[in-house]
MARZA-34153 format. One record per residue: residue number from 1; x, y, z of N, C-alpha, C in turn. Coordinates in nm, 2 decimals, padded with zeros to 4 digits. Atoms other than C-alpha are relative to their C-alpha. Example, Ala and Ser with C-alpha at 12.3 -4.5 7.8 and 13.67 -1.06 7.14 Angstrom:
residues 2
{rec 1; {00.09; -00.12; 00.00}; {01.23; -00.45; 00.78}; {00.09; 00.12; 00.00}}
{rec 2; {-00.09; -00.11; 00.00}; {01.37; -00.11; 00.71}; {-00.08; 00.11; 00.08}}
***
This chain:
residues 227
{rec 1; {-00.09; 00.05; 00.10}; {16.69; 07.23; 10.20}; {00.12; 00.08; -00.03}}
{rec 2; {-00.11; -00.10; 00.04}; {16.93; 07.52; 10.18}; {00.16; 00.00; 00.06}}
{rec 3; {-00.13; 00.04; -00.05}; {17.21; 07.36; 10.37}; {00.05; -00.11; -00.11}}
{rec 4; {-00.07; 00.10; 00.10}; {17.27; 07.12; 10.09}; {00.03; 00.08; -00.12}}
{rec 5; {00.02; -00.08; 00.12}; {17.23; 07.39; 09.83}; {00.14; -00.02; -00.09}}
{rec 6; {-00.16; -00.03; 00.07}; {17.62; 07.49; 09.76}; {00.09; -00.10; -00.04}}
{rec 7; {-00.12; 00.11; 00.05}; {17.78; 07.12; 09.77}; {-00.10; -00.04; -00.13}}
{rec 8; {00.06; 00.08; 00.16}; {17.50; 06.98; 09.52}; {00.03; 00.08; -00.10}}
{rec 9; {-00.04; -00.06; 00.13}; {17.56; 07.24; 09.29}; {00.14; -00.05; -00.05}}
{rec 10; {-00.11; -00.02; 00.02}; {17.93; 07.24; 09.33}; {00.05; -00.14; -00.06}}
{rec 11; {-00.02; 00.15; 00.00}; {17.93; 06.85; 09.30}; {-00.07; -00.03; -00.17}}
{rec 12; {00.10; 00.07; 00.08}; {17.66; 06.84; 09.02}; {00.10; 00.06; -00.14}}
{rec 13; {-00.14; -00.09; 00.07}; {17.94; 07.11; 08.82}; {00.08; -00.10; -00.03}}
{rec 14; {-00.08; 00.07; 00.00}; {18.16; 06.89; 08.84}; {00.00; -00.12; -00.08}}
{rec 15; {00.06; 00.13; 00.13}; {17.96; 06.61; 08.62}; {-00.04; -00.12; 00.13}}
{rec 16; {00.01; 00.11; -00.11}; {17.86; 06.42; 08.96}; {-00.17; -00.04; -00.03}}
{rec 17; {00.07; 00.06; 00.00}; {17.57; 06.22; 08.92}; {-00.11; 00.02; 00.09}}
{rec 18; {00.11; -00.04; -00.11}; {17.22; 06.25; 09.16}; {00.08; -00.15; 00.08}}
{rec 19; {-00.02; 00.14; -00.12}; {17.33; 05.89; 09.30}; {00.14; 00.03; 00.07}}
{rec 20; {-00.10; -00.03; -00.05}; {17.68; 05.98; 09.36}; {00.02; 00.11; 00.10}}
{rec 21; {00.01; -00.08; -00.06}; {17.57; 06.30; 09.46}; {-00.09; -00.06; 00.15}}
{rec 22; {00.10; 00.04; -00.10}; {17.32; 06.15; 09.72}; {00.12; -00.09; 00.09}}
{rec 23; {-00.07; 00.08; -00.12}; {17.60; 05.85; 09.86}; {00.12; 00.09; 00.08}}
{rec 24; {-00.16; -00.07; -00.05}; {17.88; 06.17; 09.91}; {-00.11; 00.07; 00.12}}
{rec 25; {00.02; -00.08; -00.06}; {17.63; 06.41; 10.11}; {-00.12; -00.07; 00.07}}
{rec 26; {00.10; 00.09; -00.03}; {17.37; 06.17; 10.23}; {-00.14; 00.08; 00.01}}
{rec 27; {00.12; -00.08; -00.01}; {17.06; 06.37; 10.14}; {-00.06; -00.08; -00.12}}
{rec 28; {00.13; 00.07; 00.08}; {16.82; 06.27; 09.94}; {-00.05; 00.07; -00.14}}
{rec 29; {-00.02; -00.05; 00.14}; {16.76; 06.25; 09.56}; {-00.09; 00.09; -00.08}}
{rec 30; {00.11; -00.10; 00.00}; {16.42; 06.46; 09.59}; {00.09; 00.14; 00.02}}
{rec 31; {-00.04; -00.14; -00.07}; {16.64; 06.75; 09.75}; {00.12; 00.03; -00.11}}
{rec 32; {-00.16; 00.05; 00.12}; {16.97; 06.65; 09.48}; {-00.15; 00.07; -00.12}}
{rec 33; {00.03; -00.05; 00.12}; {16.70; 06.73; 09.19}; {-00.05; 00.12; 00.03}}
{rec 34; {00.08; -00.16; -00.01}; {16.53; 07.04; 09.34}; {00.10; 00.09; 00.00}}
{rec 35; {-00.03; -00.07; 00.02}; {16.82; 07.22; 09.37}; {00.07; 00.01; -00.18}}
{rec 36; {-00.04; 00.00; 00.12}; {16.97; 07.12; 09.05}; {-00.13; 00.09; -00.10}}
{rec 37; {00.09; 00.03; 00.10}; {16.66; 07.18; 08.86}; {00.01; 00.23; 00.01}}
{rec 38; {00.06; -00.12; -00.05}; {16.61; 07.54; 09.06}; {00.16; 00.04; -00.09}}
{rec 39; {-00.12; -00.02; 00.09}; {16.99; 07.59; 08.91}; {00.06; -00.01; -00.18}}
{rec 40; {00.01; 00.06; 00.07}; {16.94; 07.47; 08.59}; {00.11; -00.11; -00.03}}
{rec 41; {-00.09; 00.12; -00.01}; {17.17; 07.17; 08.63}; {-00.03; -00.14; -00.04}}
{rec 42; {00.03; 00.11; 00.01}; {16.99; 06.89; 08.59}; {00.00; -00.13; -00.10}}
{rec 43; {-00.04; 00.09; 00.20}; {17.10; 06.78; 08.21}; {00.19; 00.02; 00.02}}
{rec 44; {-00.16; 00.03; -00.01}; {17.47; 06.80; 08.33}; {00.06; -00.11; -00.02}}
{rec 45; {-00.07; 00.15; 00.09}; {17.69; 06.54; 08.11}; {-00.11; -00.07; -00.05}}
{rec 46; {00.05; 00.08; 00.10}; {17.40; 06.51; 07.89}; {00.05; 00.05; -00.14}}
{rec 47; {-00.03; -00.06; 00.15}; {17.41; 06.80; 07.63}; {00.18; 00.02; 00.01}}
{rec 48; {-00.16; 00.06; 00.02}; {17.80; 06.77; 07.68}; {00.04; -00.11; -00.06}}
{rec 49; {-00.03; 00.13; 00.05}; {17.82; 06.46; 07.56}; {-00.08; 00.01; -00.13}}
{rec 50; {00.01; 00.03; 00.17}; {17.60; 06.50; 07.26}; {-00.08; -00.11; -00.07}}
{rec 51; {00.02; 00.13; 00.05}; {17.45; 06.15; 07.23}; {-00.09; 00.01; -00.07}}
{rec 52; {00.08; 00.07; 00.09}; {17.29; 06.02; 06.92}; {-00.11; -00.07; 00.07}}
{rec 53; {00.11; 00.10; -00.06}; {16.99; 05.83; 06.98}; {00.07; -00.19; -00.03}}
{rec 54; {-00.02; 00.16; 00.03}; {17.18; 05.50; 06.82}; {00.13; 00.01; 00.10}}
{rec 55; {-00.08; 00.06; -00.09}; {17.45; 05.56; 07.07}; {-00.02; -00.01; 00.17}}
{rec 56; {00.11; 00.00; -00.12}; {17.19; 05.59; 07.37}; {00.00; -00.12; -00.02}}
{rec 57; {00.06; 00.12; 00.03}; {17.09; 05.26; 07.25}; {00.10; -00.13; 00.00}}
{rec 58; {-00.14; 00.07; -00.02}; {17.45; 05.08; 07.26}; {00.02; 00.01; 00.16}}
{rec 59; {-00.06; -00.03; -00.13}; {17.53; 05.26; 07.61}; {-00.10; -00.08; 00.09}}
{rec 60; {00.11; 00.06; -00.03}; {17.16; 05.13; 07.73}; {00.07; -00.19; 00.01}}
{rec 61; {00.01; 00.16; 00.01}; {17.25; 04.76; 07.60}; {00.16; -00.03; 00.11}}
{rec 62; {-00.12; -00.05; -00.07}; {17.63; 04.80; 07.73}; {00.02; -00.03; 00.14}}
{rec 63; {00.02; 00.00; -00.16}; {17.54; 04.87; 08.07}; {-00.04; -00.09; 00.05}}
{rec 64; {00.12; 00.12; -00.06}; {17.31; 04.58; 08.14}; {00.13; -00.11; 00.04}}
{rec 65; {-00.08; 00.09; -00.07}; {17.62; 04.37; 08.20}; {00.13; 00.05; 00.02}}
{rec 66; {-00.15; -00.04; -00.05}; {17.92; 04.60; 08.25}; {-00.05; 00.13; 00.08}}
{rec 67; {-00.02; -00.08; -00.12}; {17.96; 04.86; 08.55}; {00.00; 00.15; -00.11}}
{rec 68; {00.02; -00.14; 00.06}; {17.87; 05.25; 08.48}; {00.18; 00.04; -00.02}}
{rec 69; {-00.15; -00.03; 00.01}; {18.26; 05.32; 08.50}; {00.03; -00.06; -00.14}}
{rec 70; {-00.03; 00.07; 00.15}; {18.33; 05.05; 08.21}; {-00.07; 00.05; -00.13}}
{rec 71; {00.12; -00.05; 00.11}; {18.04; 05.17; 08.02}; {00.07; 00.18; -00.04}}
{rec 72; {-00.06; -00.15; 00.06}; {18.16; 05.52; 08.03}; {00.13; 00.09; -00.07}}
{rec 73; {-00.10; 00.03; 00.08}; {18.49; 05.39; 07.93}; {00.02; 00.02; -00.16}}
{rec 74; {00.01; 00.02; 00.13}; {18.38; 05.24; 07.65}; {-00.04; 00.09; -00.12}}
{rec 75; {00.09; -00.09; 00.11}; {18.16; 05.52; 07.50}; {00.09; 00.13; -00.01}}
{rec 76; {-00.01; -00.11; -00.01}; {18.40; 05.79; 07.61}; {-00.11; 00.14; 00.06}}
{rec 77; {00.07; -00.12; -00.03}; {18.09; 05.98; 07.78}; {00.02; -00.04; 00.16}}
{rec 78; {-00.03; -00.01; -00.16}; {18.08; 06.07; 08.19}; {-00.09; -00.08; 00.04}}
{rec 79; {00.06; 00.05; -00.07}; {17.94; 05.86; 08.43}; {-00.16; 00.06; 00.00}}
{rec 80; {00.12; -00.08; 00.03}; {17.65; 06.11; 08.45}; {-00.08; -00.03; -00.09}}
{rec 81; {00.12; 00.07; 00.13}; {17.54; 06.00; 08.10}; {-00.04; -00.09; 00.05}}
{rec 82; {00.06; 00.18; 00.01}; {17.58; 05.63; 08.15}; {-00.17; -00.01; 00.11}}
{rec 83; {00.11; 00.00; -00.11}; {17.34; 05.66; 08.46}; {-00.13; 00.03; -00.03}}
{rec 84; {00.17; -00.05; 00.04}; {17.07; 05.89; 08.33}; {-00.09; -00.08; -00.15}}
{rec 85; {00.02; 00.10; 00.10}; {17.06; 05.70; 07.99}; {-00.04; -00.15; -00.01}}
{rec 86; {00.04; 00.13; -00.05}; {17.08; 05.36; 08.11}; {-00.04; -00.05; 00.13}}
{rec 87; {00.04; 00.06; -00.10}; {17.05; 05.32; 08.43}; {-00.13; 00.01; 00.04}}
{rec 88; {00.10; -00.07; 00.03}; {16.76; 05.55; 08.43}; {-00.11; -00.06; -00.07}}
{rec 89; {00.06; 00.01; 00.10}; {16.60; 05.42; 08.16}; {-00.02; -00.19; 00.06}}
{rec 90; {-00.01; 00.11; -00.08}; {16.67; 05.04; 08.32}; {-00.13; -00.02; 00.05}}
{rec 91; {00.10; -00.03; -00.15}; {16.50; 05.11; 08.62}; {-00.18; 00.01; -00.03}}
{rec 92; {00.17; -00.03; 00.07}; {16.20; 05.27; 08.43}; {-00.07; -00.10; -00.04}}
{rec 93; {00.07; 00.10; 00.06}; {16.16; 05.00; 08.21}; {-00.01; -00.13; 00.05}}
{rec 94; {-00.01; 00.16; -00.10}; {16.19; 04.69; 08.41}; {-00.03; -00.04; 00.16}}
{rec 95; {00.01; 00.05; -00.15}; {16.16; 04.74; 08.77}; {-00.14; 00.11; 00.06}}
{rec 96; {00.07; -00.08; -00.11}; {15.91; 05.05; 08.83}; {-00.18; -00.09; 00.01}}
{rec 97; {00.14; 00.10; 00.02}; {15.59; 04.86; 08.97}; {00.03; -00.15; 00.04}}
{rec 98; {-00.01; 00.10; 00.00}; {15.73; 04.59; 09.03}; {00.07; -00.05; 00.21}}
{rec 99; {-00.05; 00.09; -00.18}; {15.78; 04.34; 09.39}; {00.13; 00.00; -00.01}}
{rec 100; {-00.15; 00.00; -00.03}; {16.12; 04.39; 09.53}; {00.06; -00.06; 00.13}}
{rec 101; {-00.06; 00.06; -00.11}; {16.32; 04.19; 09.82}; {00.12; 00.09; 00.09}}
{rec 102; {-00.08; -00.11; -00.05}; {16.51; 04.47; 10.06}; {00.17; -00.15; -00.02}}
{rec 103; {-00.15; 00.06; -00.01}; {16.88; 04.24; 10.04}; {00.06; 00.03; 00.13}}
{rec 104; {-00.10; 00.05; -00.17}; {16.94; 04.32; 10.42}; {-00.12; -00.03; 00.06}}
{rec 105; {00.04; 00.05; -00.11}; {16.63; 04.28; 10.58}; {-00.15; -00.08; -00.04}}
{rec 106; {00.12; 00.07; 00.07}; {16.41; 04.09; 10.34}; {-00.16; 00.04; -00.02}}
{rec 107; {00.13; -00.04; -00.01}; {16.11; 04.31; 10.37}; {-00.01; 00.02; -00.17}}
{rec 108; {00.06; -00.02; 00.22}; {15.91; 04.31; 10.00}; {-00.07; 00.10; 00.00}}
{rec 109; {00.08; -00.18; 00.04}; {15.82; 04.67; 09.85}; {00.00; -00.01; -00.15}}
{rec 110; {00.03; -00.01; 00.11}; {15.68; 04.77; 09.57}; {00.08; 00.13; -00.04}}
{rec 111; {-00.10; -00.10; 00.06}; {15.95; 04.96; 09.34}; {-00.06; 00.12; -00.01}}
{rec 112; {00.06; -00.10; 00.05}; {15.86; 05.29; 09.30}; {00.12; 00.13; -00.03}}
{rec 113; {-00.12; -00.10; 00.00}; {16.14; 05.57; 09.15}; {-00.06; 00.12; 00.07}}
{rec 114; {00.05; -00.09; -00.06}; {15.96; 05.86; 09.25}; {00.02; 00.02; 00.15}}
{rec 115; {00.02; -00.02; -00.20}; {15.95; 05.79; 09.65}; {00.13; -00.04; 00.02}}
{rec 116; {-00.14; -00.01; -00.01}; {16.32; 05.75; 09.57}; {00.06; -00.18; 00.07}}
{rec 117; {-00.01; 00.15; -00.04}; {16.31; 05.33; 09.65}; {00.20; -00.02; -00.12}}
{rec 118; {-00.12; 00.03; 00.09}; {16.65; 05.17; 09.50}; {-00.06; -00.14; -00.01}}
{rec 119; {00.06; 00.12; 00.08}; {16.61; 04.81; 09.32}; {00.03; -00.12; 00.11}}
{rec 120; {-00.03; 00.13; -00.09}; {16.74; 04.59; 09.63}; {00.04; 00.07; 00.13}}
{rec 121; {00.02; -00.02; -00.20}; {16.72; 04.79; 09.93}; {-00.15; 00.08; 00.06}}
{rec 122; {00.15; -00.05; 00.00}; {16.37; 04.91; 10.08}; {00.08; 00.12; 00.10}}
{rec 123; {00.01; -00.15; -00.03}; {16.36; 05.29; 10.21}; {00.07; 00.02; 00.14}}
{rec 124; {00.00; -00.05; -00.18}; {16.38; 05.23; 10.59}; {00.16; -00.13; 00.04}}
{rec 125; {-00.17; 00.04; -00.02}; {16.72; 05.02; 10.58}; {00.10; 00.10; -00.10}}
{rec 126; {-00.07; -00.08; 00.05}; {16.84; 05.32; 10.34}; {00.01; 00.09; 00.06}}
{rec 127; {-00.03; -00.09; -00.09}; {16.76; 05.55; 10.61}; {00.13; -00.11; 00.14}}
{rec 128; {-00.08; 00.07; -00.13}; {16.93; 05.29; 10.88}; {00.16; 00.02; -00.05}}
{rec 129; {-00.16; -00.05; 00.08}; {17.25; 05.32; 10.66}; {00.02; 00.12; -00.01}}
{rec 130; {-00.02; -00.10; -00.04}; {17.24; 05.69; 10.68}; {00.09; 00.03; 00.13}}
{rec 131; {-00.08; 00.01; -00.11}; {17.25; 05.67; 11.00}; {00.06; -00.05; 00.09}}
{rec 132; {-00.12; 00.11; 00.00}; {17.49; 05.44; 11.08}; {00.14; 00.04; 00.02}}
{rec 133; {-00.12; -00.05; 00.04}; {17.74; 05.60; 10.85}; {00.00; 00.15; 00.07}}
{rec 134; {-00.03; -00.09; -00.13}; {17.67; 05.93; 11.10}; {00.08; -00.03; 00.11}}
{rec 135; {00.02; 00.02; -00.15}; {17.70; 05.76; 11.37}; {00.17; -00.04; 00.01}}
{rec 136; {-00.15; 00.05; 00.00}; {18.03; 05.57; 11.30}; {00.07; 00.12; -00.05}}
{rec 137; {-00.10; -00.15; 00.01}; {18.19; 05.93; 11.19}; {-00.01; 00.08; 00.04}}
{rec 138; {-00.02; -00.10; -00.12}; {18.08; 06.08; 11.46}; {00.05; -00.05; 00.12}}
{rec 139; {-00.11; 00.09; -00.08}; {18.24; 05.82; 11.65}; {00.14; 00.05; 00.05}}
{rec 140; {-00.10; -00.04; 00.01}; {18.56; 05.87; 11.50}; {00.04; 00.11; 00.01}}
{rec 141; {-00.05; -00.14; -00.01}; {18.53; 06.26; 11.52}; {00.06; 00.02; 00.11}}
{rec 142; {-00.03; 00.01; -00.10}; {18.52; 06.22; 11.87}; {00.10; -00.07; 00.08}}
{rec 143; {-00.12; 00.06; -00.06}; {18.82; 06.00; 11.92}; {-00.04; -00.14; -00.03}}
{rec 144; {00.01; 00.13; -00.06}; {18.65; 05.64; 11.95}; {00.01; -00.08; 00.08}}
{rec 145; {-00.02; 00.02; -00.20}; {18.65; 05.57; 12.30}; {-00.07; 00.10; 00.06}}
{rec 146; {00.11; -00.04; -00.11}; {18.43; 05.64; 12.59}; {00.16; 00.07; 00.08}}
{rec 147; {-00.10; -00.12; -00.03}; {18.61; 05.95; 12.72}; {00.03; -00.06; 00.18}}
{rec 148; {-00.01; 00.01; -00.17}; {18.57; 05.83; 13.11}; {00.07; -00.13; 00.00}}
{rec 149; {-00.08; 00.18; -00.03}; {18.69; 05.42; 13.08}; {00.07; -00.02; -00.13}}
{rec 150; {-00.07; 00.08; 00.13}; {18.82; 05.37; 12.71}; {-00.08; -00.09; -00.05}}
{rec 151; {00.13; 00.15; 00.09}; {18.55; 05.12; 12.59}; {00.00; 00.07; -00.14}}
{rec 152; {00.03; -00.01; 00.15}; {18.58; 05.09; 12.24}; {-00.02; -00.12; -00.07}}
{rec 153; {00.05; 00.12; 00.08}; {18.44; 04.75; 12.15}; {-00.08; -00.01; -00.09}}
{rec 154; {00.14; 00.00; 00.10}; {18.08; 04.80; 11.99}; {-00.02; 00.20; -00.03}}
{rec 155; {00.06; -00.11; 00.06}; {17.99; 05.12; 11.81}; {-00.15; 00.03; 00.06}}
{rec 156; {00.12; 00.03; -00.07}; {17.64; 05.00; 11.95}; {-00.02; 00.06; 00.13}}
{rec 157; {-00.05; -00.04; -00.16}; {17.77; 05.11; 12.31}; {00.04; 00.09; -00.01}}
{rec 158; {-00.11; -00.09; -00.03}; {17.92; 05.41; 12.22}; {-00.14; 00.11; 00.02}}
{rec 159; {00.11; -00.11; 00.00}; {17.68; 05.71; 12.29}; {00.07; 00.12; 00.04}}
{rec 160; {-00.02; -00.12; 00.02}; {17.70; 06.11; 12.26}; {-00.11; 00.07; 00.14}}
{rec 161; {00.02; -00.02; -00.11}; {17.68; 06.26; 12.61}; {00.00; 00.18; -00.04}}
{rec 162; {00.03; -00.12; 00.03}; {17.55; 06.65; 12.52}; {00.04; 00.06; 00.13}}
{rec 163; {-00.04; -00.10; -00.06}; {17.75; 06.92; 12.75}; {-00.03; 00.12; 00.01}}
{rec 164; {00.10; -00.10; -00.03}; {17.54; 07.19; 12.65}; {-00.12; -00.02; -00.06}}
{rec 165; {00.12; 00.01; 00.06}; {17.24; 07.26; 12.47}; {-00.03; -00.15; -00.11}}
{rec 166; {00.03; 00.09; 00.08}; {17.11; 06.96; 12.26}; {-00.13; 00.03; -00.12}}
{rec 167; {00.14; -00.06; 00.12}; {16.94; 07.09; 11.94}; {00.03; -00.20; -00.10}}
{rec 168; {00.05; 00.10; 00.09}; {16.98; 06.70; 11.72}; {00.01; -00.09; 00.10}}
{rec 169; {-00.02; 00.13; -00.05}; {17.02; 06.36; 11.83}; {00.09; -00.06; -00.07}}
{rec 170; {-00.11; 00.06; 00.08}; {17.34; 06.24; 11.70}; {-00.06; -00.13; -00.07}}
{rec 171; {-00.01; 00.10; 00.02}; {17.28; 05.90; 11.65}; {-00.16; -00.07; -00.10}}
{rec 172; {00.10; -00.01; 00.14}; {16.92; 05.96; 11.47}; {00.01; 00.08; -00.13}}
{rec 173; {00.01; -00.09; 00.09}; {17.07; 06.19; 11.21}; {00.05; -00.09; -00.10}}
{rec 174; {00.02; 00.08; 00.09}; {16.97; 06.10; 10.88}; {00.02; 00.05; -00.11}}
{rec 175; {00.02; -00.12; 00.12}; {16.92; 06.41; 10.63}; {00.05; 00.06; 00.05}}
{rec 176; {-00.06; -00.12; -00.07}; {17.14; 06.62; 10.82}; {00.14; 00.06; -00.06}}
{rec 177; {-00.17; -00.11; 00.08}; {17.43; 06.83; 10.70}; {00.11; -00.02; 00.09}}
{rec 178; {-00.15; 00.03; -00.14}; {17.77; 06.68; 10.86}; {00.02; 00.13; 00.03}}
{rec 179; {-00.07; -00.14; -00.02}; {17.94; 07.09; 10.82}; {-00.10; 00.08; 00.07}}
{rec 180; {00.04; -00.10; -00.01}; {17.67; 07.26; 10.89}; {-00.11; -00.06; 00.14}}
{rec 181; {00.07; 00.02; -00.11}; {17.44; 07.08; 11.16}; {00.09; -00.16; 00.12}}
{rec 182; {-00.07; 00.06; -00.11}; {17.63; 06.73; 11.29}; {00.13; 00.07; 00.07}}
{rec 183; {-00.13; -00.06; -00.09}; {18.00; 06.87; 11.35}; {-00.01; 00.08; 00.08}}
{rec 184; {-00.02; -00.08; -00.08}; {17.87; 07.15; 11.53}; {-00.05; -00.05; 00.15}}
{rec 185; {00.11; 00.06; -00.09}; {17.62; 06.95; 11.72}; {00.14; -00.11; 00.13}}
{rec 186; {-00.06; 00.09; -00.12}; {17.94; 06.71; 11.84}; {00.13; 00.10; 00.05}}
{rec 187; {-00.06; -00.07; -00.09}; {18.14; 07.03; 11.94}; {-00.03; 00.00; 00.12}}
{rec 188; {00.08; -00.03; -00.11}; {17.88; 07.04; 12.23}; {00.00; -00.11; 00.09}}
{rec 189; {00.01; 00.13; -00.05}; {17.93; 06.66; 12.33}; {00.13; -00.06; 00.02}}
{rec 190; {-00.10; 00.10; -00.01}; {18.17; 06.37; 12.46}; {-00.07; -00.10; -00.01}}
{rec 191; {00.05; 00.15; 00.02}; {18.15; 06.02; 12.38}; {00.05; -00.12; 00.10}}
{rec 192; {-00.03; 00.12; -00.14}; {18.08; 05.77; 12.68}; {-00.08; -00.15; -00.06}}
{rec 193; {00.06; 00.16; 00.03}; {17.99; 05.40; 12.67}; {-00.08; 00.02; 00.08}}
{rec 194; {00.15; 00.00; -00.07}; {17.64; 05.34; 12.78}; {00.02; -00.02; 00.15}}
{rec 195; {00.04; -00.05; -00.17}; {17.72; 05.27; 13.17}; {00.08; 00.09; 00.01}}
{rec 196; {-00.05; -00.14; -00.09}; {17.90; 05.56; 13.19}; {-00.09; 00.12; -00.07}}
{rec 197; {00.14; -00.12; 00.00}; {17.63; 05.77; 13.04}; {-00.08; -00.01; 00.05}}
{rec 198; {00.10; 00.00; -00.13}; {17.39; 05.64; 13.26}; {00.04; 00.03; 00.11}}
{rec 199; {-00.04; -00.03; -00.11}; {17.61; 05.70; 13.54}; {00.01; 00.17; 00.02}}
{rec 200; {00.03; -00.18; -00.03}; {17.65; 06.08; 13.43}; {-00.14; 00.04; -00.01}}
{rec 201; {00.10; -00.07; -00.04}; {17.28; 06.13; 13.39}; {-00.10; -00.06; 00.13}}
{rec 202; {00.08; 00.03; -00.10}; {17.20; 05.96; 13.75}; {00.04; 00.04; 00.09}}
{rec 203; {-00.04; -00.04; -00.13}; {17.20; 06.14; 14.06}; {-00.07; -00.10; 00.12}}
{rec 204; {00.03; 00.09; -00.12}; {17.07; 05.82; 14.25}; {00.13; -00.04; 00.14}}
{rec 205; {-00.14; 00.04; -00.07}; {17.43; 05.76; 14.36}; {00.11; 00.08; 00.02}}
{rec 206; {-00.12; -00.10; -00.01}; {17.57; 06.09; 14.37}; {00.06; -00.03; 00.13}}
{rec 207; {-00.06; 00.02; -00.12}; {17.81; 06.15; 14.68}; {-00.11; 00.08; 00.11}}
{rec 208; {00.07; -00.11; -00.10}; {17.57; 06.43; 14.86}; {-00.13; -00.12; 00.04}}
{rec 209; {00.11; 00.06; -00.04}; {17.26; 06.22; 14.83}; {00.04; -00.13; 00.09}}
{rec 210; {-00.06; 00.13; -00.05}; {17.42; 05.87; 14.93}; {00.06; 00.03; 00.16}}
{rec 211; {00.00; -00.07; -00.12}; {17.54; 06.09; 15.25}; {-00.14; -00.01; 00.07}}
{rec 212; {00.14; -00.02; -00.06}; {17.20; 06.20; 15.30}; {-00.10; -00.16; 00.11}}
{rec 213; {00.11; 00.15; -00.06}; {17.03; 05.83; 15.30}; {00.12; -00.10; 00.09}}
{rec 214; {-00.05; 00.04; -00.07}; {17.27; 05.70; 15.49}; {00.00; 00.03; 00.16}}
{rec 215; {00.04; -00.06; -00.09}; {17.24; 05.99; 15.75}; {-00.12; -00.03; 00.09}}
{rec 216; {00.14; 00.02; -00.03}; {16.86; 05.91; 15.73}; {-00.02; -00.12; 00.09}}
{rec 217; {00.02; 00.14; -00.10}; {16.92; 05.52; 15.82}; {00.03; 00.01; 00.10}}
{rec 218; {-00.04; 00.04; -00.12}; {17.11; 05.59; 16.10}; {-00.05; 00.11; 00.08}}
{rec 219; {00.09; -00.08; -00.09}; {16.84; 05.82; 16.28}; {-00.13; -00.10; 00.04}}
{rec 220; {00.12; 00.06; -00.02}; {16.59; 05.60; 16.16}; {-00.01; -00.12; 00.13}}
{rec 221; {-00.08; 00.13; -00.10}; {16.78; 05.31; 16.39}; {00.01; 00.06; 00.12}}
{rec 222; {00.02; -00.03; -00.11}; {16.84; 05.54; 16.65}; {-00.14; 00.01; 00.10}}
{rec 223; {00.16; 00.02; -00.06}; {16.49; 05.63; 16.70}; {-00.06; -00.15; 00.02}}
{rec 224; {00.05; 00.15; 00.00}; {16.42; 05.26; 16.68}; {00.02; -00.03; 00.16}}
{rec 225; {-00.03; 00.04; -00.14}; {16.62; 05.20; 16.99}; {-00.01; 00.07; 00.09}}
{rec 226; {00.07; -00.14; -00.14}; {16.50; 05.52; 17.20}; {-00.15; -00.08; 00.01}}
{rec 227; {00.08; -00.02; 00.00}; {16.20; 05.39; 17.13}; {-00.08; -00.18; 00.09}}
***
C-alpha cells in the first residue's frame, strides 16, 4: 500500500474527497481510508466546516437533486462535506442491501459499501475501467503508434512489446502506481500492433532458420533423385 501513501495524504490535505481521491490515483477506497485513518485524516472538511446537525439535514435533502459541486455552493462547505454527509449517508440509507444493475454490462449485484461496490457499476467493470484508462495512457506515453508500421486504429491492437526485464503486465494494471510502478515498467517497452508483436516474438520465420529448411528441402530432393 505504501506507494499510494504520499499522494493520498497530499490529496486528502488538500480537502480531496476518498471518491475523488480514488478516480485521480486509481487505487482503491479500502487503501484511500487506511492511509488516511493511519494519518489521522479521515474527518478532513468535516470539523472545518463545523456543521450543525440542522444544516447536515438541508445539505442531505439538497443533494438528492443537485450535484455535490452545487450543493457545496449553496452551503458554502467543501465538496468533502457534501459527500460524506450526503452522499454517504444516501448510499447507507437507501441502497446498502439492496439489487443493483451494473449500467455497462447489466450484471445484477447486491450493493454493498464495504466491498467498495458503487450504485450503478458492479466491481469487475470498475476494475475493467482501471484498466483501460492504464492502458490508453500508456498508449499515449509511448507515442500511439506501433513503432515498426504506424498502426494506430484500435487501442485494442496496440500492445506493449517488453525490451528488458518484464516485472507487470501493462495492459492488466489495475491498482498499480502510474510514477512509481507503470512509467517505469514502459521505460523497458515499445508499442507494436499485434502482427508485429507476434512477428518479434516468432522465430519460425527468422532469416537463419528459413535458410536452414530450405537447405534441408533441397538435400531432401537430392537424395530423392540419387536414390
Amino acid at each position: 500500500m505504501s506507494k499510494y501513501k504520499d499522494d493520498i495524504i497530499r490529496l486528502r490535505k488538500q480537502g480531496k474527497s476518498y471518491r475523488e481521491i480514488e478516480n485521480k490515483l486509481d487505487c482503491s477506497k479500502g487503501t484511500i481510508s487506511y492511509h488516511c485513518k493511519q494519518a489521522g485524516l479521515e474527518d478532513v472538511g468535516l470539523g472545518h466546516d463545523e456543521l450543525s446537525d440542522e444544516k447536515k439535514k438541508k445539505i442531505i435533502e439538497y443533494r438528492k437533486s443537485h450535484t455535490s459541486t452545487k450543493t457545496a455552493e449553496k452551503f458554502g462547505v467543501s465538496r468533502a462535506s457534501v459527500e460524506k454527509h450526503a452522499e454517504d449517508k444516501y448510499e447507507e440509507e437507501t441502497l446498502e442491501r439492496t439489487e443493483r444493475e451494473c449500467k455497462f454490462c447489466g450484471r445484477k449485484y447486491t450493493y454493498e459499501r464495504r466491498k467498495g461496490h458503487r450504485k450503478d457499476c458492479c466491481n469487475g467493470c470498475k476494475t475493467k475501467m482501471r484498466r483501460t484508462r492504464n492502458k490508453l495512457r500508456a498508449i499515449d506515453y509511448l507515442g500511439g503508434e506501433c513503432e515498426r508500421c504506424g498502426y494506430d486504429e484500435s487501442a485494442a491492437a496496440l500492445e506493449f512489446h517488453h525490451t528488458g526485464e518484464k516485472a507487470v503486465t501493462i495492459g492488466s494494471v489495475a491498482n498499480k502506481s502510474w510514477e512509481n510502478t507503470v512509467k517505469p515498467e514502459l521505460e523497458e517497452c515499445i508499442l507494436l500492433c499485434s502482427n508485429c508483436h507476434r512477428v518479434e516474438h516468432s522465430n519460425r520465420f527468422d532469416e537463419h532458420f528459413v535458410e536452414q529448411l530450405v537447405e534441408e528441402e533441397r538435400l531432401k530432393e537430392e537424395l530423392a533423385g540419387v536414390a
